[in-house]
PyMOL Python script that loads the backbone (N, CA, C, O; Angstrom):
from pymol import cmd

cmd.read_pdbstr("""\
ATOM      1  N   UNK A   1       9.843   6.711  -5.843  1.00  0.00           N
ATOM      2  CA  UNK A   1       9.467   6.111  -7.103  1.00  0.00           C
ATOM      3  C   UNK A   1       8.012   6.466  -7.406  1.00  0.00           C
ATOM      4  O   UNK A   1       7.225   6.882  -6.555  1.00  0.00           O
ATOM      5  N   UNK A   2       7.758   6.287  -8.556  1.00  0.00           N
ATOM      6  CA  UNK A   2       6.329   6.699  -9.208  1.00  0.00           C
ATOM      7  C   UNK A   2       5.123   5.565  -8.712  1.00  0.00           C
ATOM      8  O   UNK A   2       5.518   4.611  -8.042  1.00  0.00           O
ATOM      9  N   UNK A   3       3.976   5.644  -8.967  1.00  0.00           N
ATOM     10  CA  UNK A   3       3.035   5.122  -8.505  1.00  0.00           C
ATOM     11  C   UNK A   3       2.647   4.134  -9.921  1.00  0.00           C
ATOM     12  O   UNK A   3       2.361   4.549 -11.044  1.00  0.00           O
ATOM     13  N   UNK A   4       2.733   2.862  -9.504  1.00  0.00           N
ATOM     14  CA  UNK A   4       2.086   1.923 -10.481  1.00  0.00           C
ATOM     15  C   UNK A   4       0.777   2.281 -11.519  1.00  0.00           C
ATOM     16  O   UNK A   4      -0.088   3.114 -11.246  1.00  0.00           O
ATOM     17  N   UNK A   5       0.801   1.848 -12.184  1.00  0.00           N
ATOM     18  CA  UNK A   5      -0.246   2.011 -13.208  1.00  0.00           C
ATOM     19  C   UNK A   5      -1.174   1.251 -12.930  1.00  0.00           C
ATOM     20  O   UNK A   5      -0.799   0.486 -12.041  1.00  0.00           O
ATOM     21  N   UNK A   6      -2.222   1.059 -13.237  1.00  0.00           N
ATOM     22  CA  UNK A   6      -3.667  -0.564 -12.420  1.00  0.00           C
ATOM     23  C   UNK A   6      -2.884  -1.673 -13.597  1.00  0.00           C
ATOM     24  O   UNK A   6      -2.715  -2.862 -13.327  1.00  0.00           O
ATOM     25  N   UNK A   7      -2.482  -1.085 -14.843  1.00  0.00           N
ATOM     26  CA  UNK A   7      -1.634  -2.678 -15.816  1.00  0.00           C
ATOM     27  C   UNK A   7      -0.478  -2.900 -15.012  1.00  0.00           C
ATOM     28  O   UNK A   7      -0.328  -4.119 -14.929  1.00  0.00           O
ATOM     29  N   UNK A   8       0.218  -2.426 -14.518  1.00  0.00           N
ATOM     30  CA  UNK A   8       1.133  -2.897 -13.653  1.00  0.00           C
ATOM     31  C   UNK A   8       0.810  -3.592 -12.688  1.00  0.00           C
ATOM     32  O   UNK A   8       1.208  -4.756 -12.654  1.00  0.00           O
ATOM     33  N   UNK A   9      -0.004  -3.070 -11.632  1.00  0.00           N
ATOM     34  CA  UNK A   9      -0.405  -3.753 -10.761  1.00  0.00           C
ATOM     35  C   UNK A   9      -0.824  -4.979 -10.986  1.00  0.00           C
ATOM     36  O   UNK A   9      -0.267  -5.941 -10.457  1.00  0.00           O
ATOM     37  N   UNK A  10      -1.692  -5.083 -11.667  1.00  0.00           N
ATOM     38  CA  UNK A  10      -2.510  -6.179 -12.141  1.00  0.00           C
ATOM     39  C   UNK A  10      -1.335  -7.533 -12.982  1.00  0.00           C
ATOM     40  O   UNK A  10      -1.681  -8.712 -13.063  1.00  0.00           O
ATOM     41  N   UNK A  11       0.078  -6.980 -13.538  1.00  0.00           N
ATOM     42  CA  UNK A  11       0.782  -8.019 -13.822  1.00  0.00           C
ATOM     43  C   UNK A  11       1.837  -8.462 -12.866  1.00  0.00           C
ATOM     44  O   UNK A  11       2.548  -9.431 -13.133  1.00  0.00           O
ATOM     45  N   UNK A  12       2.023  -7.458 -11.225  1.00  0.00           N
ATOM     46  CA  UNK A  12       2.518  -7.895  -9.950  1.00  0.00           C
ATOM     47  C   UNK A  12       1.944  -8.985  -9.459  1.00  0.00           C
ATOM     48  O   UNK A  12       2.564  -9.953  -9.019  1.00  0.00           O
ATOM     49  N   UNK A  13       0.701  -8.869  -9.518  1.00  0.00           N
ATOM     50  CA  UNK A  13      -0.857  -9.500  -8.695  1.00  0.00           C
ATOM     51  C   UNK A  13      -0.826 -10.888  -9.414  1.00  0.00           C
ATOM     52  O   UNK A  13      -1.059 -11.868  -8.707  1.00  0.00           O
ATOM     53  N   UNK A  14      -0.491 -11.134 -11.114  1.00  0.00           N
ATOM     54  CA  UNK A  14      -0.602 -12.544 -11.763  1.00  0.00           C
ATOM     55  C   UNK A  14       1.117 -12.876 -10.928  1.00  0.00           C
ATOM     56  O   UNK A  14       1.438 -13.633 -10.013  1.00  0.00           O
ATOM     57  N   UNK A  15       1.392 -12.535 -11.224  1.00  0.00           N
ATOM     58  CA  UNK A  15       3.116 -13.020 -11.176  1.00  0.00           C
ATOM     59  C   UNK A  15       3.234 -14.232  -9.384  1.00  0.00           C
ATOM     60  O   UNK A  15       3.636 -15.354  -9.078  1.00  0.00           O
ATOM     61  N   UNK A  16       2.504 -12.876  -8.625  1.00  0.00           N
ATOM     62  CA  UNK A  16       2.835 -13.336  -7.453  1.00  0.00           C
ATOM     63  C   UNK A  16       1.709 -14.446  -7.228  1.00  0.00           C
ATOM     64  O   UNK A  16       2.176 -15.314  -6.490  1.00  0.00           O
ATOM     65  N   UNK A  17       0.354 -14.740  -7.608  1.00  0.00           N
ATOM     66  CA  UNK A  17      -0.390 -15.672  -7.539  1.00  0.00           C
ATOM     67  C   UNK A  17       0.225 -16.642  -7.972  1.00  0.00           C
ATOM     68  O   UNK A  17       0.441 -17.539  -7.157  1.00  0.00           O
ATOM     69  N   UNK A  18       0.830 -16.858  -9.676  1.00  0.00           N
ATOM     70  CA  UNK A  18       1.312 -17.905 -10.240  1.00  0.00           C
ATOM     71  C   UNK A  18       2.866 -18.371  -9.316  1.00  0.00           C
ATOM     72  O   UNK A  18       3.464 -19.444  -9.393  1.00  0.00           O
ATOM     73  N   UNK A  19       3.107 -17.534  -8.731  1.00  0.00           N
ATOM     74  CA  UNK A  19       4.569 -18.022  -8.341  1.00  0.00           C
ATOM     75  C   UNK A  19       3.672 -19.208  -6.934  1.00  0.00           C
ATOM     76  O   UNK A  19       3.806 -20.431  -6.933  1.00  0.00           O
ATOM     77  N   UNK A  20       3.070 -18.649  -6.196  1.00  0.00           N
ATOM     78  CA  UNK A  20       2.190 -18.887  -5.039  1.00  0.00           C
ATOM     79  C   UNK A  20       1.763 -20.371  -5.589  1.00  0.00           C
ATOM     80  O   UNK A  20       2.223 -21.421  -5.139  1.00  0.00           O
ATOM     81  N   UNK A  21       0.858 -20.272  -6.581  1.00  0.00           N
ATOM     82  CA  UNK A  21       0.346 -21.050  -6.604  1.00  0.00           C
ATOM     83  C   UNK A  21       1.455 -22.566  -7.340  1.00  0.00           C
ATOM     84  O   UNK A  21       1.088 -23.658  -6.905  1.00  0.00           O
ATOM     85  N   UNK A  22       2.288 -22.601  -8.024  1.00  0.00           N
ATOM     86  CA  UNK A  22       3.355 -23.122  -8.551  1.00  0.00           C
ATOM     87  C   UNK A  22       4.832 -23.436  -8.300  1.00  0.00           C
ATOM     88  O   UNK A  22       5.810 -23.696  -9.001  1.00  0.00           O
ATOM     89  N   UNK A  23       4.573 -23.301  -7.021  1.00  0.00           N
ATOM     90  CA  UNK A  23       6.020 -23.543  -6.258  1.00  0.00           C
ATOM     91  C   UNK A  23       6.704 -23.307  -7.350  1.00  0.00           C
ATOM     92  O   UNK A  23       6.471 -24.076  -8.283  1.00  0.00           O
ATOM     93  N   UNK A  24       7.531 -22.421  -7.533  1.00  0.00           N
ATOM     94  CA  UNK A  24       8.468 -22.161  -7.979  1.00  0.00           C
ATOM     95  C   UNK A  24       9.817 -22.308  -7.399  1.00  0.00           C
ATOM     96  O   UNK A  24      10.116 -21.574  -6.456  1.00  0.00           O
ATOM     97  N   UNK A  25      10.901 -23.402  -7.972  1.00  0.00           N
ATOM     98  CA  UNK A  25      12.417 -23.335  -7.206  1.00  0.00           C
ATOM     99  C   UNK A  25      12.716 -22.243  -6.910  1.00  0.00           C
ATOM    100  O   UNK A  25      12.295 -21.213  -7.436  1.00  0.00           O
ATOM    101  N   UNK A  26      13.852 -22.385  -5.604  1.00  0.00           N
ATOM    102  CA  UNK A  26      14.407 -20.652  -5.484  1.00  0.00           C
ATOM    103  C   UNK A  26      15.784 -20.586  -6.899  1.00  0.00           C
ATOM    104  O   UNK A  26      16.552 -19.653  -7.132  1.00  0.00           O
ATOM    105  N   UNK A  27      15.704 -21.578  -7.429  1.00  0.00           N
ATOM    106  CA  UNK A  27      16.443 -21.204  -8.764  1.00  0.00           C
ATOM    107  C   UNK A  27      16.424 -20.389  -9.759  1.00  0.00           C
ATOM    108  O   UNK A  27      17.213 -19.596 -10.271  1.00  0.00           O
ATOM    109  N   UNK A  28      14.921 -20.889 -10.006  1.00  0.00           N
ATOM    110  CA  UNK A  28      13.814 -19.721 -10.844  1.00  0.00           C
ATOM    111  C   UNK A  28      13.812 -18.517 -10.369  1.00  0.00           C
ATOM    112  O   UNK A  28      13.849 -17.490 -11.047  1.00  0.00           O
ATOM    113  N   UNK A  29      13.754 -18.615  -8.829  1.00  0.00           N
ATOM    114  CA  UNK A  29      13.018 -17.240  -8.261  1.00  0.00           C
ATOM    115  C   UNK A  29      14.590 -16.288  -8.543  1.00  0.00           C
ATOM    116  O   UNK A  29      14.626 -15.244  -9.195  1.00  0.00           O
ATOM    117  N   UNK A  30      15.976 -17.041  -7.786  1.00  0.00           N
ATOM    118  CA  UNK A  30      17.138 -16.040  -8.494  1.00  0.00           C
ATOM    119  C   UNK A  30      17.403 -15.869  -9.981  1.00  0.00           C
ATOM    120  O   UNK A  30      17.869 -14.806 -10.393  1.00  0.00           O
ATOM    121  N   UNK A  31      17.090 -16.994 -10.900  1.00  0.00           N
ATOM    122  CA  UNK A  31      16.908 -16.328 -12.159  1.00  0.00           C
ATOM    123  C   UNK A  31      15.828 -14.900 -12.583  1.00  0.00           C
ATOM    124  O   UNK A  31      16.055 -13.954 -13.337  1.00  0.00           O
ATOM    125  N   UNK A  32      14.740 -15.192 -11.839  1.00  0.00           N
ATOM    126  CA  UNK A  32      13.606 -13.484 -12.055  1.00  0.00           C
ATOM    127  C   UNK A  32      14.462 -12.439 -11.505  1.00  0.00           C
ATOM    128  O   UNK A  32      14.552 -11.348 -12.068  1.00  0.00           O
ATOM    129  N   UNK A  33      15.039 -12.691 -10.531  1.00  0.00           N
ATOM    130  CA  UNK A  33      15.562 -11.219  -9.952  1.00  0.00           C
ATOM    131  C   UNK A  33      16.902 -11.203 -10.952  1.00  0.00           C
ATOM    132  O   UNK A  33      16.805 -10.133 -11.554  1.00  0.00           O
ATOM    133  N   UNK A  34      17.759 -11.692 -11.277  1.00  0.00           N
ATOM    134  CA  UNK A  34      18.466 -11.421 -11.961  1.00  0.00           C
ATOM    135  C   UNK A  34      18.067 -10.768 -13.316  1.00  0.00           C
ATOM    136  O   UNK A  34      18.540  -9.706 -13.723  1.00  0.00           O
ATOM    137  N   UNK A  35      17.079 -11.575 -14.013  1.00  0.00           N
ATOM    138  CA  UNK A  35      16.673 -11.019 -15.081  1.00  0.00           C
ATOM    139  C   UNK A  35      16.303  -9.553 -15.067  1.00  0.00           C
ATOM    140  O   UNK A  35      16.816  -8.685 -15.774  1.00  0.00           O
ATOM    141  N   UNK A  36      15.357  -9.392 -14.182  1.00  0.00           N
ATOM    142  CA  UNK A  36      14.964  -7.913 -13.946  1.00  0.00           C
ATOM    143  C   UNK A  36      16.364  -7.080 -13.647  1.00  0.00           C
ATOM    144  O   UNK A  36      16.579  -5.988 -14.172  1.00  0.00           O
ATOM    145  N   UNK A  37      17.163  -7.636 -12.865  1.00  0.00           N
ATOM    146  CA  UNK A  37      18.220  -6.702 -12.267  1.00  0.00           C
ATOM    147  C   UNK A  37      19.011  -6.404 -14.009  1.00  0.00           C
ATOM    148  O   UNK A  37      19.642  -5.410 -14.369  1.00  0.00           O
ATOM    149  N   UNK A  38      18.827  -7.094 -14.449  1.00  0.00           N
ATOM    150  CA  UNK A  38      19.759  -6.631 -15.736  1.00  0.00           C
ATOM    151  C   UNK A  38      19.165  -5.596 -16.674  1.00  0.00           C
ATOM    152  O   UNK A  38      19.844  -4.871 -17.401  1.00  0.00           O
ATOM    153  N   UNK A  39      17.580  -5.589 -16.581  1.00  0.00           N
ATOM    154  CA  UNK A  39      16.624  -4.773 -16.921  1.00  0.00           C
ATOM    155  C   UNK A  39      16.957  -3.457 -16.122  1.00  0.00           C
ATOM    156  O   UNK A  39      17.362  -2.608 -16.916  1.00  0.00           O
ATOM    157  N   UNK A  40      16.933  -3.071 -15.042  1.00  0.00           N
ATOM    158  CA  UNK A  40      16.969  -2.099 -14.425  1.00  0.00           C
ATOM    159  C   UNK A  40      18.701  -1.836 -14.215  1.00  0.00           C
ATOM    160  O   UNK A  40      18.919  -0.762 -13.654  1.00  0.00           O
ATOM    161  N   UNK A  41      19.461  -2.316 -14.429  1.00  0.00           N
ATOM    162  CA  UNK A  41      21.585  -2.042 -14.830  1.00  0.00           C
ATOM    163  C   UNK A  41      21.263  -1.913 -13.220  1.00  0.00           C
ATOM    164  O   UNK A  41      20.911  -0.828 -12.757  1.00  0.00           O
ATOM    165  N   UNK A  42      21.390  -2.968 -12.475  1.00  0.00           N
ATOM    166  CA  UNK A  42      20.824  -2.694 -11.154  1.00  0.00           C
ATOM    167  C   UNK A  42      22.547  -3.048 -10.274  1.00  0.00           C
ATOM    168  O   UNK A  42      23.148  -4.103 -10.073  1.00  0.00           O
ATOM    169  N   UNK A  43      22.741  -2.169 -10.070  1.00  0.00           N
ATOM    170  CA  UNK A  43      24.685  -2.776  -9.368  1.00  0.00           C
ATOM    171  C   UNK A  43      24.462  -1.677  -7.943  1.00  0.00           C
ATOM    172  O   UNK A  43      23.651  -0.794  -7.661  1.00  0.00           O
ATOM    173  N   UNK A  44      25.435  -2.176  -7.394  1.00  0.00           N
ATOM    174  CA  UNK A  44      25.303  -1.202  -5.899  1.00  0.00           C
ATOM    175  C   UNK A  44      26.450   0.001  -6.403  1.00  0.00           C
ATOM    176  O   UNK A  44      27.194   0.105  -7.378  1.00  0.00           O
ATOM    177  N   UNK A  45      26.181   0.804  -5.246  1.00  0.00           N
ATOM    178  CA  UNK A  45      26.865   2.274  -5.037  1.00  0.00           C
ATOM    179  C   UNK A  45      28.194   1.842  -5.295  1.00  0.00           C
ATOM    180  O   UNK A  45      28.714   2.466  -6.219  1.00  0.00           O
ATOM    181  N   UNK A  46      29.025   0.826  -4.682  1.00  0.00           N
ATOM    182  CA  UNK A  46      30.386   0.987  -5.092  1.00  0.00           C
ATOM    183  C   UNK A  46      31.027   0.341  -6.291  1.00  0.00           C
ATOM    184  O   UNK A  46      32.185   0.549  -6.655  1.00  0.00           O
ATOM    185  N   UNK A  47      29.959  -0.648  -7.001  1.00  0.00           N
ATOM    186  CA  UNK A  47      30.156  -1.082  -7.975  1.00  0.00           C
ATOM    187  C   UNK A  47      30.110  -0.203  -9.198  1.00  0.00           C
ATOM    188  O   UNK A  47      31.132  -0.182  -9.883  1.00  0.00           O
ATOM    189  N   UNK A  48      29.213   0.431  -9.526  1.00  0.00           N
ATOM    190  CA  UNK A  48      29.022   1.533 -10.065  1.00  0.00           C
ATOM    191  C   UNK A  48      29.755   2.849 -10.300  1.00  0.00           C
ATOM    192  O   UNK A  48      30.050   3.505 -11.299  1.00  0.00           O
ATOM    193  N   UNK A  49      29.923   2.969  -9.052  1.00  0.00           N
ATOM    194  CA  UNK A  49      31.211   3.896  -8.965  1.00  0.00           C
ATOM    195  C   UNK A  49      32.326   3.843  -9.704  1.00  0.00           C
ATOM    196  O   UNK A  49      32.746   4.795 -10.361  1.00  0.00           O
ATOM    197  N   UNK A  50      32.788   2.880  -9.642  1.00  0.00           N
ATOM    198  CA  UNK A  50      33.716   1.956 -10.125  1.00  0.00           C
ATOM    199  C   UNK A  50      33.814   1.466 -11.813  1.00  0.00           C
ATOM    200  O   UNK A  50      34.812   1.228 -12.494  1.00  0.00           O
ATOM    201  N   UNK A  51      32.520   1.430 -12.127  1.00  0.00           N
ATOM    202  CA  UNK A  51      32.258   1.137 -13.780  1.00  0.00           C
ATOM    203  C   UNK A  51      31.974   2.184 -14.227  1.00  0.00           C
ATOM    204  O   UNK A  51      31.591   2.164 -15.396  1.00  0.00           O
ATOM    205  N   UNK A  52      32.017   3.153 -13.717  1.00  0.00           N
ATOM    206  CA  UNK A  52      31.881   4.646 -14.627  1.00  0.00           C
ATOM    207  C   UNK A  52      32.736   5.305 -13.707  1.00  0.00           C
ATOM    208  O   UNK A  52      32.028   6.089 -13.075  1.00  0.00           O
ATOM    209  N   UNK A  53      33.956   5.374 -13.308  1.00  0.00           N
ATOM    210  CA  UNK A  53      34.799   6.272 -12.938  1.00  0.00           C
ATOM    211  C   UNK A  53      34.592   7.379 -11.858  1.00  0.00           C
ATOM    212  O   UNK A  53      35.323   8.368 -11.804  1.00  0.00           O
ATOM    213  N   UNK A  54      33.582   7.164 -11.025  1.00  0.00           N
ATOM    214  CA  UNK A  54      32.700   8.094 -10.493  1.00  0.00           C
ATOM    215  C   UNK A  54      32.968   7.898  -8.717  1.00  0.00           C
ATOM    216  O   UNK A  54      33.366   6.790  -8.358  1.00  0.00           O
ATOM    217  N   UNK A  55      32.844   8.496  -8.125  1.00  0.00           N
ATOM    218  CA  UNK A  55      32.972   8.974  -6.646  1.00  0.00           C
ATOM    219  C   UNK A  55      31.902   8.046  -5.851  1.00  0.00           C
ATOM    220  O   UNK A  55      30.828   8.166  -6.441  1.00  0.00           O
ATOM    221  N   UNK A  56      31.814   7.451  -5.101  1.00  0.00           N
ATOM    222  CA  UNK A  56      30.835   6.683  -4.141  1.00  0.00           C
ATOM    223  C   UNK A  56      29.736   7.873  -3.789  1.00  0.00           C
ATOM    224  O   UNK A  56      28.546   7.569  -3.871  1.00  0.00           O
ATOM    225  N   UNK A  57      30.050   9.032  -3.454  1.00  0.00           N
ATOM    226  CA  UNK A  57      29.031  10.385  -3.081  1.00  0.00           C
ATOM    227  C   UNK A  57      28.733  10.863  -3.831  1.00  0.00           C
ATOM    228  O   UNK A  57      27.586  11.308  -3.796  1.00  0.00           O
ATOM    229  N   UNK A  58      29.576  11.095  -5.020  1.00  0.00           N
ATOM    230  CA  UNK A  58      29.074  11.930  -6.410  1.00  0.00           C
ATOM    231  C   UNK A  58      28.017  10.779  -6.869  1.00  0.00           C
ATOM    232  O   UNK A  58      26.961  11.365  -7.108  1.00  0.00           O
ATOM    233  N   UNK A  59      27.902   9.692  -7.042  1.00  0.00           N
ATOM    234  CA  UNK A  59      26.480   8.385  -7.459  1.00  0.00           C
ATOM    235  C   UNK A  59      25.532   8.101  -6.657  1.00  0.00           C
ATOM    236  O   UNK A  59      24.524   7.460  -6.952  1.00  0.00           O
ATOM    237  N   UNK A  60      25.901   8.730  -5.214  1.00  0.00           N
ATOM    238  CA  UNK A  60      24.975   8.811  -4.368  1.00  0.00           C
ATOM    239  C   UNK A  60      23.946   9.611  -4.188  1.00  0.00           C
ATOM    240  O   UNK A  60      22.825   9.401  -3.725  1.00  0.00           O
ATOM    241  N   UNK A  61      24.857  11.290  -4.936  1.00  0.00           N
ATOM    242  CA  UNK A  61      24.111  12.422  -5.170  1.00  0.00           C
ATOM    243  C   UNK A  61      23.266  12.640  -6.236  1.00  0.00           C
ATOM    244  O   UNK A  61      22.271  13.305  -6.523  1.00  0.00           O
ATOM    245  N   UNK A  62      23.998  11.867  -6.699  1.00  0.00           N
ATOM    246  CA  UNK A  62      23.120  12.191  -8.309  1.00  0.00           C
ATOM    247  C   UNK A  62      22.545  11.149  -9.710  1.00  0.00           C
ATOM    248  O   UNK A  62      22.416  11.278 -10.928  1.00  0.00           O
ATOM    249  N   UNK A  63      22.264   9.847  -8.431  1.00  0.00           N
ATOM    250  CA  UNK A  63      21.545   8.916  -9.338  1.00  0.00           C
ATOM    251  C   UNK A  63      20.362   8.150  -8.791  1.00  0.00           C
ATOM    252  O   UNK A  63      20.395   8.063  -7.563  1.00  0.00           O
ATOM    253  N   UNK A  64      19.432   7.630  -9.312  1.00  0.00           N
ATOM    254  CA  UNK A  64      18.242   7.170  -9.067  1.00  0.00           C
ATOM    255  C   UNK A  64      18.975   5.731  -7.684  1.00  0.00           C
ATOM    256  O   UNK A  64      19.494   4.630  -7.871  1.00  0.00           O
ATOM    257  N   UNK A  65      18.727   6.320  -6.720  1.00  0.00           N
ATOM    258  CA  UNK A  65      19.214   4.652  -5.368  1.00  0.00           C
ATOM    259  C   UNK A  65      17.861   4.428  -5.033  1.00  0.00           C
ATOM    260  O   UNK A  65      16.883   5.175  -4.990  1.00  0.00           O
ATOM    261  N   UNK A  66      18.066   2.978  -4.759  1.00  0.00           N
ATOM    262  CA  UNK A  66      16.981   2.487  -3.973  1.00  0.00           C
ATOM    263  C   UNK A  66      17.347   1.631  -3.351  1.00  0.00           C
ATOM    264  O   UNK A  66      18.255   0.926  -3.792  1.00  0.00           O
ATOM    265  N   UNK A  67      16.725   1.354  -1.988  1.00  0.00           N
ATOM    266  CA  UNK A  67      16.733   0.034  -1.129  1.00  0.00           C
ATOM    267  C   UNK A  67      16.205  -0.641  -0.607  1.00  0.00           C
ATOM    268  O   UNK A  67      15.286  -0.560   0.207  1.00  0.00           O
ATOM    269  N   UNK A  68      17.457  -2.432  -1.585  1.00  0.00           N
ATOM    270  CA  UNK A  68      16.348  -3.432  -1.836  1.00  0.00           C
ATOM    271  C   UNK A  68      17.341  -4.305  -0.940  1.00  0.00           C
ATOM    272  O   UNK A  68      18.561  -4.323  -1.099  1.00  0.00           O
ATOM    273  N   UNK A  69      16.556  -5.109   0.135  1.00  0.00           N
ATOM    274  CA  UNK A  69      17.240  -6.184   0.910  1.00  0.00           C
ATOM    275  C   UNK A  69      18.034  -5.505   1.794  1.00  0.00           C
ATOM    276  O   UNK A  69      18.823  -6.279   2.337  1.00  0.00           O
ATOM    277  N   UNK A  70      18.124  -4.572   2.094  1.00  0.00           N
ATOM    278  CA  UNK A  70      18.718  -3.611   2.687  1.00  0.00           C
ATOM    279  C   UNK A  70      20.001  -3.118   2.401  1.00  0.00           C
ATOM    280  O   UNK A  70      20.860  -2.597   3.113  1.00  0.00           O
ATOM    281  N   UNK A  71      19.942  -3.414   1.109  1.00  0.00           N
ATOM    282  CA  UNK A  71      21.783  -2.878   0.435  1.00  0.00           C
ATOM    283  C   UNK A  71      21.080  -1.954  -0.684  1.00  0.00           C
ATOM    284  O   UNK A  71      20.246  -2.317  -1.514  1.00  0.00           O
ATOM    285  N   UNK A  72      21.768  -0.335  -0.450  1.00  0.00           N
ATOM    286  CA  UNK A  72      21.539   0.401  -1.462  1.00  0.00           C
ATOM    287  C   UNK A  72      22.663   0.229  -2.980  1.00  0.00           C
ATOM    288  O   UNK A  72      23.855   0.190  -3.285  1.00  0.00           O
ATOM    289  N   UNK A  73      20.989   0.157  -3.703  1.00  0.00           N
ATOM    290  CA  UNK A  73      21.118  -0.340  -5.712  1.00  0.00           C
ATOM    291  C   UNK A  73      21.275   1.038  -6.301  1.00  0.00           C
ATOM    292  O   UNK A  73      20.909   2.013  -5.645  1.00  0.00           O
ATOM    293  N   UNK A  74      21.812   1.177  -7.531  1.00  0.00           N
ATOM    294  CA  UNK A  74      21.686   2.363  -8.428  1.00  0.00           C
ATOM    295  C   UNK A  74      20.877   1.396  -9.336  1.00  0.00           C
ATOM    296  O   UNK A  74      21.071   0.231  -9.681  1.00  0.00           O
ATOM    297  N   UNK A  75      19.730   2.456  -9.643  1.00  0.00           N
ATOM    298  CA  UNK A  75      18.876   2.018 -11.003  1.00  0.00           C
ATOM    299  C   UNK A  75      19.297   2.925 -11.832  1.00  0.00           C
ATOM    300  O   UNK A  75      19.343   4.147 -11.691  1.00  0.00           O
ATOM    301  N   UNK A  76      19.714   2.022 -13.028  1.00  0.00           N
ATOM    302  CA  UNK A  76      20.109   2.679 -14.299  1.00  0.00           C
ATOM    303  C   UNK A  76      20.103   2.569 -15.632  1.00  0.00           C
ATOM    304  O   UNK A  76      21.090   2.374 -16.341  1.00  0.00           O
ATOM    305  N   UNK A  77      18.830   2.713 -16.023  1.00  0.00           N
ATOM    306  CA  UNK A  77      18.323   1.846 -17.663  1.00  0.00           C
ATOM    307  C   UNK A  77      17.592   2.980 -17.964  1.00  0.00           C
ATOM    308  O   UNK A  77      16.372   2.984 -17.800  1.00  0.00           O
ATOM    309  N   UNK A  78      18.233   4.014 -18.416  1.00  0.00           N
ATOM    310  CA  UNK A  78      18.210   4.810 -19.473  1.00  0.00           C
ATOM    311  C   UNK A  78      18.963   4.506 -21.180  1.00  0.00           C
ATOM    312  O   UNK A  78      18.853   5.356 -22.064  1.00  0.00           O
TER     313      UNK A  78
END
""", "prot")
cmd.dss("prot")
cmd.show_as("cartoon", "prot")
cmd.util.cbc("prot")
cmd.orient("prot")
């Protein structure tokens, strides 16, 4: 992945202070990741596969993966 911008950084850096400092429920905290995950069409390798007709290796080969929690995601928000 690409290297943050210092405005990026700098709105990681508020996020995680305010969460820190504001106890935030882990309700909230699975509502943020969800939200984002819908931002980024964030589904795993076989889900994906699966919603576009596509091969588990052919989405493996040829789409943006990353791994988060230790289960590989397709990012896909084009």
């Amino acid at each position: 992945m690409s290297e943050l911008s210092k405005k990026e950084k700098d709105i990681i850096t508020r996020i995680d202070k305010y969460l820190y400092e504001n106890k935030i429920t882990n309700d909230c905290l699975v509502q943020l990741i969800e939200l984002c995950g819908g931002y980024l069409n964030l589904k795993t390798i076989p889900n994906y596969a699966k919603d576009n007709n596509l091969s588990y290796n052919g989405v493996k080969k040829t789409r943006n993966i990353i791994n988060l929690f230790n289960i590989k995601f397709v990012i896909d928000n084009h």
